[in-house]
C-alpha positions as CSV (number, residue, x, y, z in Angstrom):
1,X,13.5,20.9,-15.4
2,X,14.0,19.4,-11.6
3,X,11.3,16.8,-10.8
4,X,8.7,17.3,-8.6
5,X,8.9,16.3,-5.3
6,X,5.8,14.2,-6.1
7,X,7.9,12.1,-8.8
8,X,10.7,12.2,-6.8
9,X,8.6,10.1,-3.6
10,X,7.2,7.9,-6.1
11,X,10.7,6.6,-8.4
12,X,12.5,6.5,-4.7
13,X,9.7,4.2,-3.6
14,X,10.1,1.9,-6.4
15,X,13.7,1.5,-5.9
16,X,12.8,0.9,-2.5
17,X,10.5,-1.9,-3.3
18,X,13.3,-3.4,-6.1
19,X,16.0,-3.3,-3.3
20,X,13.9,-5.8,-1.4
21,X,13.0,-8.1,-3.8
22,X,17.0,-8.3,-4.6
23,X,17.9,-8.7,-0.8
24,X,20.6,-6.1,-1.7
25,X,22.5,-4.3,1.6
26,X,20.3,-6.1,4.2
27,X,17.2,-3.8,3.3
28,X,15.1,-6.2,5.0
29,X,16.4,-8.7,8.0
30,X,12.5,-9.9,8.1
31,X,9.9,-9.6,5.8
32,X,6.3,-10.4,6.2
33,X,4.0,-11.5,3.6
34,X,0.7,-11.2,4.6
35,X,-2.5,-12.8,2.0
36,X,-5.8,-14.1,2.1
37,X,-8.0,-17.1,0.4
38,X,-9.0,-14.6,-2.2
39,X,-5.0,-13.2,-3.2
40,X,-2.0,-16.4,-2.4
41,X,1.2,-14.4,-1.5
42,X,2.9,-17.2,-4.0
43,X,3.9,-15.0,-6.8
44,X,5.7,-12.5,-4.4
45,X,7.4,-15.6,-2.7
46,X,8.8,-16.8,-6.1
47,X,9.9,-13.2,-7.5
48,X,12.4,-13.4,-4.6
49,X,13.0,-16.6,-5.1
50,X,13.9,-15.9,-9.2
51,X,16.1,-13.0,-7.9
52,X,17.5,-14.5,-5.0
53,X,18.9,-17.3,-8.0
54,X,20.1,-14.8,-10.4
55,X,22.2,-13.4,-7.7
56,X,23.7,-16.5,-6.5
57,X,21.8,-16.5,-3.2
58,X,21.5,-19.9,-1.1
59,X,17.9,-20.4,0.0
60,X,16.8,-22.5,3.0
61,X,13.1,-23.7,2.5
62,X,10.9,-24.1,5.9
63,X,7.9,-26.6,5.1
64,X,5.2,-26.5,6.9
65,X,2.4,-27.6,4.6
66,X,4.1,-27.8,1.2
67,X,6.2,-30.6,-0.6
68,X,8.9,-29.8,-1.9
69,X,7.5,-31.3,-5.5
70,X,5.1,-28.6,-4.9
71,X,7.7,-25.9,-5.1
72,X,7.9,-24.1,-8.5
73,X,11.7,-22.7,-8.0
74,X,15.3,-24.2,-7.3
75,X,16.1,-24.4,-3.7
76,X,19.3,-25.4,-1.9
77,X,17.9,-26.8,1.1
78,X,14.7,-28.4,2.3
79,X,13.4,-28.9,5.8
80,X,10.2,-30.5,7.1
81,X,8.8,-29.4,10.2
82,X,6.8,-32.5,10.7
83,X,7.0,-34.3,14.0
84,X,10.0,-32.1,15.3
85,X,9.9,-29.6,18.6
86,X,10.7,-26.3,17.8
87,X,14.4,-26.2,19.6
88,X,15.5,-29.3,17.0
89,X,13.8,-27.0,14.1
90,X,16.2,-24.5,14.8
91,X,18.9,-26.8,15.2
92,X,18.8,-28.1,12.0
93,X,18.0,-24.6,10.3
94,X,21.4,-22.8,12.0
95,X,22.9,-25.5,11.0
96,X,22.3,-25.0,7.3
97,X,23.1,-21.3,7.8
98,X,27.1,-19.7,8.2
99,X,27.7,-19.2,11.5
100,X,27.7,-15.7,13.2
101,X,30.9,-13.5,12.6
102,X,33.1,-13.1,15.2
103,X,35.6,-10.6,14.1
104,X,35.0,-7.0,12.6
105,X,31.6,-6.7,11.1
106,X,32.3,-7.7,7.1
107,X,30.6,-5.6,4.0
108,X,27.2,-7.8,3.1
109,X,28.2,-7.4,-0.5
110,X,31.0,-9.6,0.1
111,X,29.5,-12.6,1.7
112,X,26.7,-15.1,0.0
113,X,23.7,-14.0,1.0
114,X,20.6,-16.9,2.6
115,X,17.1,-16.3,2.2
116,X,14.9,-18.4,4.5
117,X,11.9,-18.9,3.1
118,X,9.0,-20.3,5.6
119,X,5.4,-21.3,3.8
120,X,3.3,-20.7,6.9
121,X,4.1,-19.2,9.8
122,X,-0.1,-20.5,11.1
123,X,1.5,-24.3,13.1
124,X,4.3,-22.1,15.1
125,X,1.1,-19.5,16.0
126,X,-1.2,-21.9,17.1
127,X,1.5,-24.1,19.4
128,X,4.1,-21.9,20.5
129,X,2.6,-18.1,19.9
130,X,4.4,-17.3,23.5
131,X,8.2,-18.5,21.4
132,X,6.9,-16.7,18.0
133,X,9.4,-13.8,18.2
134,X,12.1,-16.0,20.2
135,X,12.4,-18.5,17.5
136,X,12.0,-16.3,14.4
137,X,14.8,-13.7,16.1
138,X,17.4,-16.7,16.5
139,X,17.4,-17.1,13.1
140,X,19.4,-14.1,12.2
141,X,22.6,-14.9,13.3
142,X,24.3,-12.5,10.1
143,X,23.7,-9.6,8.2
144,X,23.5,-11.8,5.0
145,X,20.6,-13.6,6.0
146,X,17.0,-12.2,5.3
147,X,14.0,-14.1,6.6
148,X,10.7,-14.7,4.1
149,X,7.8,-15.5,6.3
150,X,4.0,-15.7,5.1
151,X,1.2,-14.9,7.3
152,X,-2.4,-16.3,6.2
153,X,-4.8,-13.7,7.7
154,X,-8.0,-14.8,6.9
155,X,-7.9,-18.4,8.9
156,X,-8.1,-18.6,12.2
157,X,-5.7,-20.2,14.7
158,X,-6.4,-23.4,16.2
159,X,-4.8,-23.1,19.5
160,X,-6.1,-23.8,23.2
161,X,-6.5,-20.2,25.4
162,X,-3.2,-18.5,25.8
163,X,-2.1,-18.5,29.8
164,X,-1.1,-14.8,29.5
165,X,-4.4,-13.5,29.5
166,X,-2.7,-9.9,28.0
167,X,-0.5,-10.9,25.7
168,X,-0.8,-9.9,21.9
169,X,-2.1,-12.2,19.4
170,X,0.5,-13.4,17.1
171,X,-0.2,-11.6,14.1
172,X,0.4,-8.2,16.4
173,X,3.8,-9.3,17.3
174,X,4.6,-10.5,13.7
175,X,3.6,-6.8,12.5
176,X,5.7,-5.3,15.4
177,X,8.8,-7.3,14.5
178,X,8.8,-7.7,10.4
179,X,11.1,-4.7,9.1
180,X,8.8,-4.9,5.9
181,X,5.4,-6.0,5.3
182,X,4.0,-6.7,2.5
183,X,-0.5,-7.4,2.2
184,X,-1.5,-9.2,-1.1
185,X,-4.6,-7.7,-2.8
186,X,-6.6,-8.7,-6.0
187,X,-6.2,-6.2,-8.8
188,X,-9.9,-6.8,-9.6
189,X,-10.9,-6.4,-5.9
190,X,-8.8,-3.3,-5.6
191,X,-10.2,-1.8,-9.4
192,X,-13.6,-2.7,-8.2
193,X,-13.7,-1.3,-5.2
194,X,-11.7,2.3,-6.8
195,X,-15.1,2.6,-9.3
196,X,-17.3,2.3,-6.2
197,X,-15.1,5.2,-4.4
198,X,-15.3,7.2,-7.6
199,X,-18.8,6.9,-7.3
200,X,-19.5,7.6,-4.5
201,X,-21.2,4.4,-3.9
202,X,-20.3,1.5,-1.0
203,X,-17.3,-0.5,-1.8
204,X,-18.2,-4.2,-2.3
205,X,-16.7,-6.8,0.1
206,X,-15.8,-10.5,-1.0
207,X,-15.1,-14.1,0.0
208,X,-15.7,-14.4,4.3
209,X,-16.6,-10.8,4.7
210,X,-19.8,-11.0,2.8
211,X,-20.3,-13.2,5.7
212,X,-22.5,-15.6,3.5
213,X,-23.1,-18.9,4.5
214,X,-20.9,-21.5,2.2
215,X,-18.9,-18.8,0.4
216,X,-15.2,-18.7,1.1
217,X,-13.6,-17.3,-2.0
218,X,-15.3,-14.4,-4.1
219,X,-16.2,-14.7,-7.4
220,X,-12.8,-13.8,-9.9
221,X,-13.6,-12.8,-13.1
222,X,-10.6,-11.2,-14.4
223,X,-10.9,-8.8,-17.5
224,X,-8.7,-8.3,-20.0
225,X,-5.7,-6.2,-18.0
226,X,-6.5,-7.1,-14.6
227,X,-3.9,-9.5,-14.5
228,X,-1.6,-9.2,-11.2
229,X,-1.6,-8.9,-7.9
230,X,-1.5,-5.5,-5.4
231,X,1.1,-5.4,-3.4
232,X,0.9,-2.9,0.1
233,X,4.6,-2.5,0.9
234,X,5.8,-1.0,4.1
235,X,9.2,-0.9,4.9
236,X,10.1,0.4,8.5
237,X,13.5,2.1,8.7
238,X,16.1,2.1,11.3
239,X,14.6,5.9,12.4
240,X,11.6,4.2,12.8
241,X,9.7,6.5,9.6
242,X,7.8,4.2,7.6
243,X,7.9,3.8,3.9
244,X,4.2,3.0,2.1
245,X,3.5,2.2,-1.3
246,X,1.2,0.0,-3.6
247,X,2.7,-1.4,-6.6
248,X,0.7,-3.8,-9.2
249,X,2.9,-6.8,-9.9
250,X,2.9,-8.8,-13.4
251,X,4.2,-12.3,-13.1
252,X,6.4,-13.0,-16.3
253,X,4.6,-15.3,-19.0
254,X,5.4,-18.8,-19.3
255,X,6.8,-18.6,-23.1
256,X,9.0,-15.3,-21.1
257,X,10.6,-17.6,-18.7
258,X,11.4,-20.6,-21.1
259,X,13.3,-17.9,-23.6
260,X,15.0,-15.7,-21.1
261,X,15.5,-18.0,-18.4
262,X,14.1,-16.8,-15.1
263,X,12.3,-13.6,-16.1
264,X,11.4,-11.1,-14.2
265,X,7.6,-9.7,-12.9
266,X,6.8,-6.1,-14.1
267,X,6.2,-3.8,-11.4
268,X,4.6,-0.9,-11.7
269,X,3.4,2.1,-9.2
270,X,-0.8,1.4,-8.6
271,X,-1.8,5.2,-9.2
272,X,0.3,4.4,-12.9
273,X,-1.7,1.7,-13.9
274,X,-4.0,1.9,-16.7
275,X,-6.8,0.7,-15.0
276,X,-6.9,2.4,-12.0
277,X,-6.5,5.8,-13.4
278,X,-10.1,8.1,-12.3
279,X,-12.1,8.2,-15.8
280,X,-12.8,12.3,-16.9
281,X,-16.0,12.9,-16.2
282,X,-17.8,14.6,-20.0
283,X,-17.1,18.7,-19.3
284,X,-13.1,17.3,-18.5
285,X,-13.1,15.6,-21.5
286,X,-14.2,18.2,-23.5
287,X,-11.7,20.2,-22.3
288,X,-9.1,18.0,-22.9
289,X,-9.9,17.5,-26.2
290,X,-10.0,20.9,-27.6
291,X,-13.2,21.9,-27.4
292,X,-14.1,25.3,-26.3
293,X,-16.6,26.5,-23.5
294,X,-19.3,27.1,-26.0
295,X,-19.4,23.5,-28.0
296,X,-20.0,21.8,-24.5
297,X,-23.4,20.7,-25.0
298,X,-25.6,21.7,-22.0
299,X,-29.5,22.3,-20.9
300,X,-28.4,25.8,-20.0
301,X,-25.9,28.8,-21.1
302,X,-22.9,29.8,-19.4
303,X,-22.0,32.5,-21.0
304,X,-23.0,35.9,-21.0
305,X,-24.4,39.0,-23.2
306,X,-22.8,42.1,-23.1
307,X,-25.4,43.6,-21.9
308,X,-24.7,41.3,-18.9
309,X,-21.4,42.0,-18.9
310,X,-21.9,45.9,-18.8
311,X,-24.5,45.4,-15.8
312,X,-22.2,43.1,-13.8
313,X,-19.6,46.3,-14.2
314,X,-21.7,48.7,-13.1
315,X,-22.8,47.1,-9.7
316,X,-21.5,48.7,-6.5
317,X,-20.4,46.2,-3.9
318,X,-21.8,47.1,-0.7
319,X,-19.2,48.5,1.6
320,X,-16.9,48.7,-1.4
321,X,-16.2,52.8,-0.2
322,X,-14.9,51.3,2.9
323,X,-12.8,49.1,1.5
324,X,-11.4,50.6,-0.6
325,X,-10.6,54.3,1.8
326,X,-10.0,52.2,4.8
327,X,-6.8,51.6,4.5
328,X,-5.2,54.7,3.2
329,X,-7.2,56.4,6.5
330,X,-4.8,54.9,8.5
331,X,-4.4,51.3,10.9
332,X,-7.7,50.4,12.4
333,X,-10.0,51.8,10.0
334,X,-10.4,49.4,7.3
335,X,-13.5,47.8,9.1
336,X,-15.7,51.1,8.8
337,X,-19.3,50.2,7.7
338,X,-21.4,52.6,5.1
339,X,-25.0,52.8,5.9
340,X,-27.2,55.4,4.6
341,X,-30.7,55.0,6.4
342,X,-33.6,55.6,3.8
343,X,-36.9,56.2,4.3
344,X,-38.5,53.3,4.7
345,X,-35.7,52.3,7.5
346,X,-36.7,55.3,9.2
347,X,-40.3,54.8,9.5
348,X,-39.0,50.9,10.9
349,X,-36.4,52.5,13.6
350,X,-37.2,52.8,16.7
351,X,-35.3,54.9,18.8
352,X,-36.1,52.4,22.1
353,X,-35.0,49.5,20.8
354,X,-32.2,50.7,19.9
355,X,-31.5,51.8,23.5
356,X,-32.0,47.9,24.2
């Protein structure tokens, strides 16, 4: 039996989402990590950098506000951003990068591939938001580089009035230039907020958009199987169709990685996970589980007699003559309407109103 074109969207989207966490056949030149105080982007970050390793990748790290003893993966290169203009920044990042080819364009499977990996893209949005999408484009010099930027979307950017009084804000032009995007959620946030749906009931808000004075971060109280993150990807293709999915990602276990080396997250679609799946309401249950129309327990009966079942056979339908002889009386006369006036609509007719 073919599969459905509904499991057919959903496995294509998943190998999708696998091609760009391996960086395989440039599926993503720049890819944008957007997360909040409540969900860190960090475990997305590290899957590609444990798959970037297991394929041999180099990866350049950008630091911004992280030291590199903070960084929980091997990294080839390190460069600190601190107390340099951005035209020596990019300087000493092409540098570390293989230059541009200038023959025939080679097959990316054949050259090493660089991931660039920058930890907060919030210092080049604040001071140089007009040079955002100069600086980040110059950076691709080669297919075989793919750029790993995170955006922080909840803090806001600490920079003087822009002089272009219409141009975007810089998380618009990140949006418009990332060729995949990728918003963090919680998995509790995200399972609360699908029981409020399912009830019919307003979906909760947490950290700053309770808008309560002092609270930053929301309360997270993870039950047992509400570990992981939601991950929103969109990948935009070269036709310019967009490709939308959430996935729930596992991060491997620490007694995982120390026996199998660098392990891998689970990923798995959102609508498959245990969780989030709609509960059966008690008649849908019953159904499910065998039981027939009649064991349902109830205030009222749904059957009927057969005495019931004799009357309901014997009514006439009104208009059911016309219906029925309409259309074997040729085109146009299916529409006939069957009155037969009784007496007491006589004694109510009135032959001047009826003029009217």
């Amino acid at each position: 039996m073919a599969p459905s074109p509904l499991q057919q969207r959903r496995t294509h989207n998943t190998l999708l989402f696998q091609k760009l966490l391996n960086l395989r056949d440039g599926a993503s030149p720049f890819t944008l990590v957007l997360d909040t105080l409540e969900q860190s982007g960090g475990p997305v970050v590290r899957e590609f950098a444990r798959r970037a390793k297991i394929s041999k990748s180099k990866i350049v790290f950008i630091s911004f506000n992280t030291l590199r003893k903070k960084i929980p993966y091997d990294i080839d290169a390190f460069i600190t951003t601190r107390g340099k203009s951005l035209a020596d920044l990019r300087k000493e990042i092409v540098a570390l990068l293989p230059p541009p080819p200038t023959g025939p364009p080679p097959t990316v499977a054949n050259l090493t591939k660089y991931l660039v990996i920058i930890d907060n893209l919030h210092s080049i949005a604040s001071a140089h938001s007009q040079h955002l999408s100069t600086f980040l484009s110059s950076l691709l010099i080669g297919p075989q580089i793919s750029l790993l930027a995170t955006y922080h979307t909840d803090i806001p950017l600490a920079s003087p009035p822009s002089t272009a009084p219409y141009a975007p804000d810089p998380l618009t032009t990140l949006i418009y230039l990332a060729t995949a995007i990728l918003n963090i959620s919680s998995l509790p946030q995200v399972l609360a907020r699908k029981r409020a749906r399912d009830k019919s009931l307003q979906e909760q808000v947490f950290g700053l958009q309770e808008g309560r004075e002092g609270v930053l971060v929301g309360l997270s109280r993870r039950k047992e199987g509400e570990n992981g993150i939601v991950v929103n990807m969109e990948i935009r293709r070269r036709s310019g169709r967009g490709v939308v999915e959430n996935f729930v990602m596992n991060s491997p276990s620490a007694s995982a990685s120390t026996t199998k080396g660098l392990a891998l997250s689970e990923i798995i679609l959102l609508d498959d996970h245990p969780l989030y799946s709609s509960t059966p309401s008690g008649l849908d249950a019953a159904v499910e589980s065998g039981q027939g129309e009649e064991e349902v327990e109830t205030t009222f009966n749904l059957g009927l007699t057969e005495k019931q079942k004799r009357d309901r056979e014997g009514v006439v339908l009104p208009y059911f003559d016309a219906q029925r002889d309409g259309g074997a009386a040729g085109p146009g006369e299916g529409g006939r309407i069957l009155y037969d006036m009784g007496a007491e609509d006589r004694e109510d007719f009135d032959d001047e109103e009826d003029e009217i």
